[in-house]
gemmi code that builds the backbone of each chain (N, CA, C; Angstrom):
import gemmi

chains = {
    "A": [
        ("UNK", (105.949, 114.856, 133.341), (105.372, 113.663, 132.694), (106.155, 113.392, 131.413)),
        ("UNK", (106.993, 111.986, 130.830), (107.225, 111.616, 130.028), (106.115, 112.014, 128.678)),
        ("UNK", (107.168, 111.756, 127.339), (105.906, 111.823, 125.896), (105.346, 110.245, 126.436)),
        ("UNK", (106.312, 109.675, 126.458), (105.191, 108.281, 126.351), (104.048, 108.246, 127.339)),
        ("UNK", (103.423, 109.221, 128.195), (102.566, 108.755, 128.851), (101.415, 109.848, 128.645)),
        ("UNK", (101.410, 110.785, 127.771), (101.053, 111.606, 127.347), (99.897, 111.047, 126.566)),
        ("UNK", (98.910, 111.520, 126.226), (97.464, 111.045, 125.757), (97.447, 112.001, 124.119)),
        ("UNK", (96.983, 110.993, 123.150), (97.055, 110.681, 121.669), (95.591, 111.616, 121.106)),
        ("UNK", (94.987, 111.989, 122.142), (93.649, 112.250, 121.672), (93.719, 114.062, 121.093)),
        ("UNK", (94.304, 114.613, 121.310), (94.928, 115.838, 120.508), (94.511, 115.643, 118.976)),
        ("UNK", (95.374, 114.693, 118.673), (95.040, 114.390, 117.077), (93.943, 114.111, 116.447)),
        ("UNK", (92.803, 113.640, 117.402), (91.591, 113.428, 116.903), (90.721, 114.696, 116.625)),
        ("UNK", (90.992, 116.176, 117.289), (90.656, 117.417, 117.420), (91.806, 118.084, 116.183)),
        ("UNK", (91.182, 118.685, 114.664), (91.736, 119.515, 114.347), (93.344, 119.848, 114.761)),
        ("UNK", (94.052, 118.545, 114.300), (95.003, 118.448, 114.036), (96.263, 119.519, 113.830)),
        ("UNK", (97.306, 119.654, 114.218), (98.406, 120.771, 113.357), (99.905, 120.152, 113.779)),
        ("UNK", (100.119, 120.399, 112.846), (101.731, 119.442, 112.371), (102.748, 120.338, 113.761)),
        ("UNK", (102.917, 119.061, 114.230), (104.164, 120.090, 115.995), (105.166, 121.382, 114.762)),
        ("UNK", (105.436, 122.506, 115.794), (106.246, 123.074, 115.315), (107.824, 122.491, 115.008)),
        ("UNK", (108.649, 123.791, 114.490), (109.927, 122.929, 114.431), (110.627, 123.114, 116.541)),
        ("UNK", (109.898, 123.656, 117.114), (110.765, 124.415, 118.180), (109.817, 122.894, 119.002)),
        ("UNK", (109.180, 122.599, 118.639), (108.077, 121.507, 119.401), (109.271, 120.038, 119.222)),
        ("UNK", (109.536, 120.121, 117.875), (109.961, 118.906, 117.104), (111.184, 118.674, 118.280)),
        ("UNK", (112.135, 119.971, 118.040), (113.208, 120.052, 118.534), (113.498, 119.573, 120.329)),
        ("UNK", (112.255, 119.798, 120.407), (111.654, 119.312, 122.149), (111.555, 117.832, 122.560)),
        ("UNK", (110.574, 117.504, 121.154), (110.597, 116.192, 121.571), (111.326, 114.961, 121.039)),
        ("UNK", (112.456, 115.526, 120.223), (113.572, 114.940, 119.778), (114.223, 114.664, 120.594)),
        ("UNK", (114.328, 115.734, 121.550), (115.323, 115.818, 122.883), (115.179, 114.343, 123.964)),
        ("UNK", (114.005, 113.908, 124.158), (113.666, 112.590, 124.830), (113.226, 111.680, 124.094)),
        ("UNK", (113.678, 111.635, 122.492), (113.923, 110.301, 121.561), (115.230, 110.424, 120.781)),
        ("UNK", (116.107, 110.222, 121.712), (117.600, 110.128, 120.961), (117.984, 109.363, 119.816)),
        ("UNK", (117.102, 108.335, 119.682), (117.449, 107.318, 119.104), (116.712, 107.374, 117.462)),
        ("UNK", (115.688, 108.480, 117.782), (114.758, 108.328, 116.271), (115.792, 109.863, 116.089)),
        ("UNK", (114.814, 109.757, 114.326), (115.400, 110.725, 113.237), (114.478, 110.976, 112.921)),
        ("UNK", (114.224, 112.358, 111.712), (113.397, 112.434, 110.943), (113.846, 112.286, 109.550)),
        ("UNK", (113.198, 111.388, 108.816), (113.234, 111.277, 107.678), (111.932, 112.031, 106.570)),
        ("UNK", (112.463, 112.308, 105.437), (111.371, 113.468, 104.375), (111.362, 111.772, 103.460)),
        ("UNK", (109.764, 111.308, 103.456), (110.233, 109.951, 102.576), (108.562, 110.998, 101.548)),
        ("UNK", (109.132, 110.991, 100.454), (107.641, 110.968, 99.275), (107.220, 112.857, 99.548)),
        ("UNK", (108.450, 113.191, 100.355), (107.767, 114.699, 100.857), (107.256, 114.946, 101.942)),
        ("UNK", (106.876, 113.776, 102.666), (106.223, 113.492, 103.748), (107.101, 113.236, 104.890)),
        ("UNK", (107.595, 114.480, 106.332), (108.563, 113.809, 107.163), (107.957, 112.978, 108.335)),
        ("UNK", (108.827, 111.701, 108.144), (108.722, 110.784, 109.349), (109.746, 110.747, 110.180)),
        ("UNK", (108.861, 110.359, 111.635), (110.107, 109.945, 112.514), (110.448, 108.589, 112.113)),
        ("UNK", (111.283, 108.280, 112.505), (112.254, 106.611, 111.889), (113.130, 105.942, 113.131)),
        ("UNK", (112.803, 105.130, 113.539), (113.852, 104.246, 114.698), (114.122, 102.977, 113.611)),
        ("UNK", (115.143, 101.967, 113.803), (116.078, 100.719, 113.213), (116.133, 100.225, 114.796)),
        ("UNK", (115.042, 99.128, 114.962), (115.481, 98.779, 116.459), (115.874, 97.130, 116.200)),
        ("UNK", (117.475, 96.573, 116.673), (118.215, 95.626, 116.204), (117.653, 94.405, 117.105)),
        ("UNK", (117.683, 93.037, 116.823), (117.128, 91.870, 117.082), (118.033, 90.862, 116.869)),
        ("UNK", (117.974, 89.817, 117.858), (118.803, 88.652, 117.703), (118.513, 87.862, 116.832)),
        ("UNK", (117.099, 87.632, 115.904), (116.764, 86.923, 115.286), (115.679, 87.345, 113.929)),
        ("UNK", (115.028, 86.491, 113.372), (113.477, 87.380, 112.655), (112.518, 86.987, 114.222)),
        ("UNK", (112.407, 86.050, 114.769), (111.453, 85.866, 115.956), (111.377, 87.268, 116.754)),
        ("UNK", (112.270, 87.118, 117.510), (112.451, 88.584, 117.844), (111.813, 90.097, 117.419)),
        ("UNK", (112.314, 90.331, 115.991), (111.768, 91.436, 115.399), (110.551, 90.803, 115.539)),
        ("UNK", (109.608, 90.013, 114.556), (108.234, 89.749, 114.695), (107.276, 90.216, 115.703)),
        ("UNK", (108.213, 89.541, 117.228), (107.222, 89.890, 118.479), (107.346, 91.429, 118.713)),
        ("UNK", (108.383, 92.128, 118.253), (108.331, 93.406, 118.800), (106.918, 94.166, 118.100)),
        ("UNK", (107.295, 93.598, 116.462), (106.188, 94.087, 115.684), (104.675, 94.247, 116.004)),
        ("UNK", (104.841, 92.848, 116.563), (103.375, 92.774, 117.000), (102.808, 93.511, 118.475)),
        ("UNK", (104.561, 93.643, 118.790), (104.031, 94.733, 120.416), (103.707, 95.952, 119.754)),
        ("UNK", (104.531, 96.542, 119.308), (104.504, 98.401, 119.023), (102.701, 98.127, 117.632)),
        ("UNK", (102.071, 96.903, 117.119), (101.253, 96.429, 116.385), (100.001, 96.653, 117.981)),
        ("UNK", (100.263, 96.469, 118.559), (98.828, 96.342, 119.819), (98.961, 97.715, 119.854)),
        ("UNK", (100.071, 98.249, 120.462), (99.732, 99.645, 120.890), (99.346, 100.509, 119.668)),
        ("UNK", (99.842, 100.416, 119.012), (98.764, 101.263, 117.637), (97.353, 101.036, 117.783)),
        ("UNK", (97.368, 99.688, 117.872), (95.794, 99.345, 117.887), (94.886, 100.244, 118.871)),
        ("UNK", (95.535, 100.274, 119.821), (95.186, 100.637, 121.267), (94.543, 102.198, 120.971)),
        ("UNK", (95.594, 103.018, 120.315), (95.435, 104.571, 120.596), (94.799, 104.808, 119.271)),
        ("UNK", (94.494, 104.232, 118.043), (94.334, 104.499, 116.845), (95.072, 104.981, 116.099)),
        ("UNK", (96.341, 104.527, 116.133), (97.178, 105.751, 115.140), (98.117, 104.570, 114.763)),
        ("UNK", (98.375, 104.613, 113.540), (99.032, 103.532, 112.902), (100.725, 103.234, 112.645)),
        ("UNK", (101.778, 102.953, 112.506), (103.101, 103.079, 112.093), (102.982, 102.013, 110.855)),
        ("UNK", (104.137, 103.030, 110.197), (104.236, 101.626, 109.264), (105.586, 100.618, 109.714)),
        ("UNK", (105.706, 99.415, 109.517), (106.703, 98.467, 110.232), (107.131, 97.605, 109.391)),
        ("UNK", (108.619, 97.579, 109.194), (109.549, 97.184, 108.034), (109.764, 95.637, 108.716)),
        ("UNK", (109.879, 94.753, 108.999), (110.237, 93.537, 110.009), (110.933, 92.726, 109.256)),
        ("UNK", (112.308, 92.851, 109.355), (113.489, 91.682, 108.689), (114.018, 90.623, 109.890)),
        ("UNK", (114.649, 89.566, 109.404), (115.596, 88.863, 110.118), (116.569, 89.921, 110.561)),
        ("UNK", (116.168, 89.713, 112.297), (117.315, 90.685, 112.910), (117.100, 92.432, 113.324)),
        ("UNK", (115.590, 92.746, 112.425), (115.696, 94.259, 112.742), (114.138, 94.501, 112.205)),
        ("UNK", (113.880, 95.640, 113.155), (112.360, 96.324, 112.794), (112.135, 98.123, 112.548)),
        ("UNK", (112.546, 98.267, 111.322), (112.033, 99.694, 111.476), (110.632, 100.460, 111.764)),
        ("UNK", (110.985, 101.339, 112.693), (109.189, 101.609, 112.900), (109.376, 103.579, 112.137)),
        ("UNK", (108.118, 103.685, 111.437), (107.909, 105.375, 110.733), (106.751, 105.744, 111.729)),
        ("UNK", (106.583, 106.508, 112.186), (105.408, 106.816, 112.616), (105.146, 109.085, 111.651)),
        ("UNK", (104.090, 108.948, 111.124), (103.790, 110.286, 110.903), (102.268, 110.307, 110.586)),
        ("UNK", (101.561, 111.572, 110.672), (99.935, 111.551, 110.476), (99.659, 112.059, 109.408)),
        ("UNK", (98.687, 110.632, 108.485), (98.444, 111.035, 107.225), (97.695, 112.058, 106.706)),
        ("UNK", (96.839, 112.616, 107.730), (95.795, 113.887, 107.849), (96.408, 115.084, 107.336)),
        ("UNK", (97.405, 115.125, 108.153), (97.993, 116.663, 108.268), (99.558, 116.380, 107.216)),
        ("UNK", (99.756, 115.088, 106.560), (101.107, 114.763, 105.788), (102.206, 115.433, 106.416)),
        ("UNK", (102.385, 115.123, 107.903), (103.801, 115.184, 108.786), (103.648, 114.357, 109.395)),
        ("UNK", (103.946, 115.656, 110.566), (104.160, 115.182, 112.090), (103.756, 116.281, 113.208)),
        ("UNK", (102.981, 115.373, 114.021), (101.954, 115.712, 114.908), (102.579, 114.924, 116.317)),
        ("UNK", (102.257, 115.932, 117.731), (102.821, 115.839, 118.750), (102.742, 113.622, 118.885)),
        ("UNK", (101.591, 113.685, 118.609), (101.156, 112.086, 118.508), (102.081, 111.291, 118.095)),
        ("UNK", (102.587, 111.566, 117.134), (103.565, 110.418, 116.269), (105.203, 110.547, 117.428)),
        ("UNK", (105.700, 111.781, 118.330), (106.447, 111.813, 118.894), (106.192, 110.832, 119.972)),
        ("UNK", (104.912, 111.187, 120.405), (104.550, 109.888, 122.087), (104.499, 108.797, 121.605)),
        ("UNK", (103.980, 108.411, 120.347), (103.849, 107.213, 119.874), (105.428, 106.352, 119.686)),
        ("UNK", (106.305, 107.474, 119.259), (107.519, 107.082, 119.201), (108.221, 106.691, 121.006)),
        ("UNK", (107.813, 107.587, 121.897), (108.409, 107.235, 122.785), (108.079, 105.732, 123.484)),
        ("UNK", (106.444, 105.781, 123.096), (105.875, 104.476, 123.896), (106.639, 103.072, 122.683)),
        ("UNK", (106.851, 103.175, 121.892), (107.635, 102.335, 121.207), (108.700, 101.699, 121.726)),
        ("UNK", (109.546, 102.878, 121.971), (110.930, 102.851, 122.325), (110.730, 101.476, 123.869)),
        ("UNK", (109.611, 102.412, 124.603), (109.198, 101.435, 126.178), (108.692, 99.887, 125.507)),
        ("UNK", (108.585, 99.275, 124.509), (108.343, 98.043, 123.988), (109.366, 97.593, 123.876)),
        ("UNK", (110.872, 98.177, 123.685), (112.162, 97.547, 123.215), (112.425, 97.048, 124.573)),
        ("UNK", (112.417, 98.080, 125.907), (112.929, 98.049, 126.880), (112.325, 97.123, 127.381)),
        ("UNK", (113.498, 96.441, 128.593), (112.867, 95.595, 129.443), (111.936, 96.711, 130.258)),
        ("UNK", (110.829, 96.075, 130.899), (110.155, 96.499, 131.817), (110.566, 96.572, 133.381)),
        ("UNK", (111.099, 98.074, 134.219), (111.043, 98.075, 135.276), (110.439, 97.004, 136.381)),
    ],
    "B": [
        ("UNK", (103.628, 69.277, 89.760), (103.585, 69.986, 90.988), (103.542, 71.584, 90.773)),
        ("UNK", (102.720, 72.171, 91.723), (103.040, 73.817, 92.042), (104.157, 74.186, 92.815)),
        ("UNK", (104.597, 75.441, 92.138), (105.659, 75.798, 92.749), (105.375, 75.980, 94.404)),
        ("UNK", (104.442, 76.503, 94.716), (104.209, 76.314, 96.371), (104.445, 75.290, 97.306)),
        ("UNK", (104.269, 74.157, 96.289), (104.996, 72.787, 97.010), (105.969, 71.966, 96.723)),
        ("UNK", (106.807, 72.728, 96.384), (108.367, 72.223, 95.678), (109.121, 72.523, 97.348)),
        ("UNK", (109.804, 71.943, 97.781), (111.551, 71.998, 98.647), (111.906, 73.088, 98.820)),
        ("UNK", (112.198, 74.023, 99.397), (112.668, 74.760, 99.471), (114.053, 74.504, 99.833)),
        ("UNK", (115.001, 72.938, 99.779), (116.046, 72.192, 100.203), (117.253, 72.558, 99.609)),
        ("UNK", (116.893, 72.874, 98.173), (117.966, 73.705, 97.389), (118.425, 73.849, 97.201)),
        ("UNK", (118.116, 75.590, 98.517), (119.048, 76.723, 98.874), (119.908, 76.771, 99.862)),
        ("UNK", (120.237, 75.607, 100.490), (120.735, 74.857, 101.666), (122.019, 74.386, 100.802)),
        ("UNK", (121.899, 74.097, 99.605), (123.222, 73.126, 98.956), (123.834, 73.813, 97.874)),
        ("UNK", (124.759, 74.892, 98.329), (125.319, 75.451, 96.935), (124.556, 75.821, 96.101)),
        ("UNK", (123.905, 77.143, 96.564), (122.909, 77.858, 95.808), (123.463, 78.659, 94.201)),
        ("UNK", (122.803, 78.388, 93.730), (122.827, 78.937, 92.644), (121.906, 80.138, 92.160)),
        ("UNK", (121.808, 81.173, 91.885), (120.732, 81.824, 91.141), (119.989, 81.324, 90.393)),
        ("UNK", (118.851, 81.930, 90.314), (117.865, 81.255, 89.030), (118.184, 82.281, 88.006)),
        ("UNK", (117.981, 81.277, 86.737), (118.388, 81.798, 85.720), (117.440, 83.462, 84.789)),
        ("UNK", (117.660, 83.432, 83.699), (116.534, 84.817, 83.718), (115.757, 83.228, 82.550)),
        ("UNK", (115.732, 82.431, 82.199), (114.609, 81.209, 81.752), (113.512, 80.617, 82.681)),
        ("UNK", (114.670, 80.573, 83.610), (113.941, 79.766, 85.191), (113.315, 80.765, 85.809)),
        ("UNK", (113.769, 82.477, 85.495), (112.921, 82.994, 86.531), (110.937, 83.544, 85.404)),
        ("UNK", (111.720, 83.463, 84.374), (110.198, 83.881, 83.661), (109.451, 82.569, 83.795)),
        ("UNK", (109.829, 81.757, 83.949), (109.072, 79.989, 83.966), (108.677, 80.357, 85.288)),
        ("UNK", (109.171, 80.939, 86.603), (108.440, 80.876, 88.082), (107.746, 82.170, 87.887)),
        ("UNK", (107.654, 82.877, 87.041), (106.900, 84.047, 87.248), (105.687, 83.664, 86.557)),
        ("UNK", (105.873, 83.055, 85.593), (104.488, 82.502, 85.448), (103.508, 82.334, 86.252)),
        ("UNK", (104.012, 81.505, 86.951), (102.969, 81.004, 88.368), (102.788, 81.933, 89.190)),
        ("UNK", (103.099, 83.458, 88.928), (103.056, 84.254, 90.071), (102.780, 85.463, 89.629)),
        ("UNK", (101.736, 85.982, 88.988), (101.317, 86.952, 88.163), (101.126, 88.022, 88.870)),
        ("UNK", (101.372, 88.474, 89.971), (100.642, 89.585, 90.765), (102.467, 89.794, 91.106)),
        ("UNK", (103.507, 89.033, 91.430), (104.988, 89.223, 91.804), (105.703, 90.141, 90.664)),
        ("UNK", (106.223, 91.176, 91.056), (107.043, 91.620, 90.116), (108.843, 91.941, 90.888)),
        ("UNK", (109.810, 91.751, 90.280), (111.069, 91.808, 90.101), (111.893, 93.107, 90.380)),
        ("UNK", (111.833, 93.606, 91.311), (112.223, 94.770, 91.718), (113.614, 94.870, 92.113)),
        ("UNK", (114.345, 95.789, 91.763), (116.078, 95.704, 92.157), (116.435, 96.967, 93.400)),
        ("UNK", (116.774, 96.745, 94.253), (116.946, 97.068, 95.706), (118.351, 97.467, 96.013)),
        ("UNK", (119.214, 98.635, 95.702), (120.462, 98.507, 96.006), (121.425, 97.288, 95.545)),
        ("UNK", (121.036, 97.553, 94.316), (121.519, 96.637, 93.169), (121.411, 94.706, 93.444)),
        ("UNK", (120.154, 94.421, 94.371), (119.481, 93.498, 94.369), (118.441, 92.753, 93.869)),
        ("UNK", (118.382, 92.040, 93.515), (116.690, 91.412, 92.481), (116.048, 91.101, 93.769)),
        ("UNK", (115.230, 91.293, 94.289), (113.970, 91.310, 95.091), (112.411, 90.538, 94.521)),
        ("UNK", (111.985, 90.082, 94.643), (110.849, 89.375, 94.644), (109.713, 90.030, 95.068)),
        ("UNK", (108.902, 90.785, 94.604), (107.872, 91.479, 95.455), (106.625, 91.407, 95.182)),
        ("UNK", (105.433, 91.822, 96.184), (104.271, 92.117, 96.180), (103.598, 92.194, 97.172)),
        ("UNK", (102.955, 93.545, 97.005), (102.089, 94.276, 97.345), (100.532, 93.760, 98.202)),
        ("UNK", (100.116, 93.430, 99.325), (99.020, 92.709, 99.225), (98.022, 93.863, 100.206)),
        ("UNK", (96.558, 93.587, 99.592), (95.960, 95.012, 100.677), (95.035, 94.103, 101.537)),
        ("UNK", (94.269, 94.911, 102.353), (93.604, 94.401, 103.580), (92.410, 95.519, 103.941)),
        ("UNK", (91.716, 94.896, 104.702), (91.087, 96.679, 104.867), (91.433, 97.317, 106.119)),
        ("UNK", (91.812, 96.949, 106.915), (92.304, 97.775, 108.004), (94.291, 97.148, 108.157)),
        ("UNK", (94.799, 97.361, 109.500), (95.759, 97.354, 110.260), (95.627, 96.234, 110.643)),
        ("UNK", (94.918, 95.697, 111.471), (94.747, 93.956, 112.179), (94.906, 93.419, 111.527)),
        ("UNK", (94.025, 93.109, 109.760), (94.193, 92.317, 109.080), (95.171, 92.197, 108.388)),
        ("UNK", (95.961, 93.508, 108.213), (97.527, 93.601, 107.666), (98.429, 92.768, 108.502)),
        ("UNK", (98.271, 93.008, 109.677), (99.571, 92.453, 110.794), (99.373, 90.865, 110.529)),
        ("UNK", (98.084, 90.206, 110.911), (97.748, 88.831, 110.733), (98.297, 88.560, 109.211)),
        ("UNK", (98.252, 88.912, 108.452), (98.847, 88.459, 107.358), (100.591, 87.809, 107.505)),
        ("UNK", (100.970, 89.481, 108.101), (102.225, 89.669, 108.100), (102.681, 88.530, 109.221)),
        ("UNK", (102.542, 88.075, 110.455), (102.409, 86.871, 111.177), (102.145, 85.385, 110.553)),
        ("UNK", (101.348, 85.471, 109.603), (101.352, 83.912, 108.690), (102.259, 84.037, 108.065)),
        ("UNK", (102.727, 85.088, 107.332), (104.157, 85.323, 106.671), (105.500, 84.962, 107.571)),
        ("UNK", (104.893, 85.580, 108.312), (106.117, 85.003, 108.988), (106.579, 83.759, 110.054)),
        ("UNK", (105.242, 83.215, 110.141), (105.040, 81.343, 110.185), (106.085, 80.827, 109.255)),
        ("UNK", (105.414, 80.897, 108.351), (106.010, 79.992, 106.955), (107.178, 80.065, 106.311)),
        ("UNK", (107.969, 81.699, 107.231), (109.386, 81.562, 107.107), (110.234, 81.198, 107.856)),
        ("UNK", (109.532, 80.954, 108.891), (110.018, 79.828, 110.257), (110.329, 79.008, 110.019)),
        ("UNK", (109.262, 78.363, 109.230), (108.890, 76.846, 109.151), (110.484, 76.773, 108.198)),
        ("UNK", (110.542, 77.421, 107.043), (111.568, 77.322, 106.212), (112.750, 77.633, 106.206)),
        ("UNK", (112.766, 78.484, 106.845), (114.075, 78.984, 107.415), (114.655, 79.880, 106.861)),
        ("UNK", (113.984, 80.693, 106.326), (114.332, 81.671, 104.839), (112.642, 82.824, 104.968)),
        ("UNK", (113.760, 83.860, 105.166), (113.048, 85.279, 105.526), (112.866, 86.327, 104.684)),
        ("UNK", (112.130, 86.800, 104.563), (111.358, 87.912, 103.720), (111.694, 89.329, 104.181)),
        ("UNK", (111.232, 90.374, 103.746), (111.132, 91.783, 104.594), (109.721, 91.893, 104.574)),
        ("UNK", (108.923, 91.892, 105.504), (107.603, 92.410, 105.444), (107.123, 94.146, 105.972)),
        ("UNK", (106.773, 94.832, 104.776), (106.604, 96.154, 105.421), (104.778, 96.266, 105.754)),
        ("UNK", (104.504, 96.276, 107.347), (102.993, 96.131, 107.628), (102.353, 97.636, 107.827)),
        ("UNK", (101.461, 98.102, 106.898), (101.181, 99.669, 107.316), (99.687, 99.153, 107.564)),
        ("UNK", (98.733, 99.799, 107.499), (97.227, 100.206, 107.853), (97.001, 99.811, 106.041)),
        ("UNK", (96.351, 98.954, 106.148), (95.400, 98.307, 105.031), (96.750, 98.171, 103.667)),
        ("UNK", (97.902, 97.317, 104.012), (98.231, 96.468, 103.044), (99.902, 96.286, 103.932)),
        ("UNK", (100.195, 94.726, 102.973), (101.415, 94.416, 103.486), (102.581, 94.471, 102.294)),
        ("UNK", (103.609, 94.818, 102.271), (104.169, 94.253, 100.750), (105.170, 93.593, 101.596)),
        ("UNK", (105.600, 92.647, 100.910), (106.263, 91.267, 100.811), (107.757, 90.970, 99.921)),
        ("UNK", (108.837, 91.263, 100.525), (109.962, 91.102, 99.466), (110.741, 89.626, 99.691)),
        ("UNK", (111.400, 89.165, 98.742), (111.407, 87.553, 99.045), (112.959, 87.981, 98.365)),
        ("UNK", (114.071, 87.519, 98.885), (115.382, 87.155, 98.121), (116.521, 86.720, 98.852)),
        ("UNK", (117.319, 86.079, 98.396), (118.326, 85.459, 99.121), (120.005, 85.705, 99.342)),
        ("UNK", (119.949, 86.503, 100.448), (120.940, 86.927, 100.682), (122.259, 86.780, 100.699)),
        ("UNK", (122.657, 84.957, 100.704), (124.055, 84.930, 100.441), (124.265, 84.888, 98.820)),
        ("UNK", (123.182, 84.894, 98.019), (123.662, 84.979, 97.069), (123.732, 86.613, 96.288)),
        ("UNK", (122.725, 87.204, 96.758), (122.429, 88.745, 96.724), (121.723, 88.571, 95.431)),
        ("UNK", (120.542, 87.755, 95.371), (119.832, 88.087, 94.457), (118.189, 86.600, 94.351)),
        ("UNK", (118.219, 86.615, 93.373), (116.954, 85.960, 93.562), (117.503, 84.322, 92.981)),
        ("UNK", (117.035, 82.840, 94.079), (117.124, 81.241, 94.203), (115.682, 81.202, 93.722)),
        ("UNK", (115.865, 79.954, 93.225), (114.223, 79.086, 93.096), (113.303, 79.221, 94.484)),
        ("UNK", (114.292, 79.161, 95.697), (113.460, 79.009, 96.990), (112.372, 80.559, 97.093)),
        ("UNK", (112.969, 81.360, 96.514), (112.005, 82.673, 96.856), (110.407, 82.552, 95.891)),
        ("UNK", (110.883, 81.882, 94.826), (110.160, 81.887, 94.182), (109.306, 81.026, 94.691)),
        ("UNK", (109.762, 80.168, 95.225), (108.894, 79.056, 96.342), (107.949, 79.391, 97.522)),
        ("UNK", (108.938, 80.272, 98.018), (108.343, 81.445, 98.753), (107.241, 81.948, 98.858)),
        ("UNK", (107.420, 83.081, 98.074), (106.585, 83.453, 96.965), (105.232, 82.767, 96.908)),
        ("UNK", (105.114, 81.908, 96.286), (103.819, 81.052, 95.804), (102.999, 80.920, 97.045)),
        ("UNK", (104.038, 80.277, 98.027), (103.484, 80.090, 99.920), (103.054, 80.767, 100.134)),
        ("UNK", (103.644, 82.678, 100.025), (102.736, 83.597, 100.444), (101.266, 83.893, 100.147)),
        ("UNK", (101.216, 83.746, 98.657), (99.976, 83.885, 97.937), (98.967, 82.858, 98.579)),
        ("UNK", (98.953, 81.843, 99.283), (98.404, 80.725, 99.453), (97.771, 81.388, 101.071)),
        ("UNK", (98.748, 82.355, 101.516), (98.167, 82.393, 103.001), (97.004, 83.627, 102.717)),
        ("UNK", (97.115, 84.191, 101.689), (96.149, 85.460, 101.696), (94.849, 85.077, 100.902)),
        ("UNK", (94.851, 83.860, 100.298), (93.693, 83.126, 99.448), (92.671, 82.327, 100.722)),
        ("UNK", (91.728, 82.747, 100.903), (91.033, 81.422, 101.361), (91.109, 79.984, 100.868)),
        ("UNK", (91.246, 79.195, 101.824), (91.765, 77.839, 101.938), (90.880, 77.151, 101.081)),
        ("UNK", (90.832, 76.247, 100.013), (89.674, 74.968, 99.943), (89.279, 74.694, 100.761)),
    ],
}
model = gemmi.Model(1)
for chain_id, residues in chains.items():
    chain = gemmi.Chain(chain_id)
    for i, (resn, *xyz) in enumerate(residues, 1):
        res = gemmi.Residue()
        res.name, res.seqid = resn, gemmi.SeqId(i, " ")
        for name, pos in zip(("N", "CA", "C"), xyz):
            atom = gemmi.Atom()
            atom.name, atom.element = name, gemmi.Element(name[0])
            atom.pos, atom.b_iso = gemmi.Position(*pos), 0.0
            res.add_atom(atom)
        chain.add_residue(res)
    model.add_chain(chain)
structure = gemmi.Structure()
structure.add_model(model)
structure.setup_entities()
């Protein structure tokens, strides 16, 4: 089973920040994100590029539903041309298996759909 | 007139910077905006809160109506209960009357209407 299809509800149960050997796992099937240490706090980080601001906007508002959806929030940078998405859990001030699936189901918003 | 309903036509014709006279005269009108420098950029900013995520994004979506409409784009960063808002103009790499125009527009979408 893919992270992106993986269920968010972990995090609602006594929480614990993925290991680094976890991290390293699920880095492995998000090539495209990083982790960034922003305030002390590490986030994952994708820069996903756009033909326009229209563009970025609608993505915003896609990877914006699916937050809605699972309860877990990203924060979302949205310029002409580009959308950064952070995803990390403010509970535990990292990163939790959640913010990795959350990252993958993201990534499936850029993509065209099979 | 308010600066919210001035042209934003301008910045279309051999833009010029606003001056540091012209920019304390538009800051007037914009008491909550403060002047932030960005990788050696003047930026236009502010901070606006919400109480959840939905109402952040909807913000961030009228924001980004009204830079449609104008043709002149912002960075909007949308997290879970607030949006901040950076306004500046890029071919000149710093801050036009139009942001400041901007600017004012934004404040107008987060006010209830008359």
């Amino acid at each position: 089973m893919s992270l992106a299809h993986e269920s968010c509800s972990a995090c609602q149960h006594g929480a614990e920040p993925a290991s680094a050997a976890e991290r390293q796992q699920y880095l492995n099937e998000l090539p495209d994100w990083k982790i960034e240490q922003i305030d002390g706090i590490d986030q994952l980080v994708r820069r996903f590029a756009f033909a326009d601001f229209k563009g970025a906007l609608a993505f915003t508002n896609r990877v914006g539903a699916l937050a809605e959806a699972a309860g877990h929030h990203p924060s979302l940078l949205t310029e002409w041309g580009a959308v950064t998405v952070r995803w990390w859990t403010h509970k535990i001030g990292g990163l939790h298996k959640t913010d990795f699936v959350m990252a993958a189901r993201t990534d499936l918003e850029h993509q065209p759909r099979p």
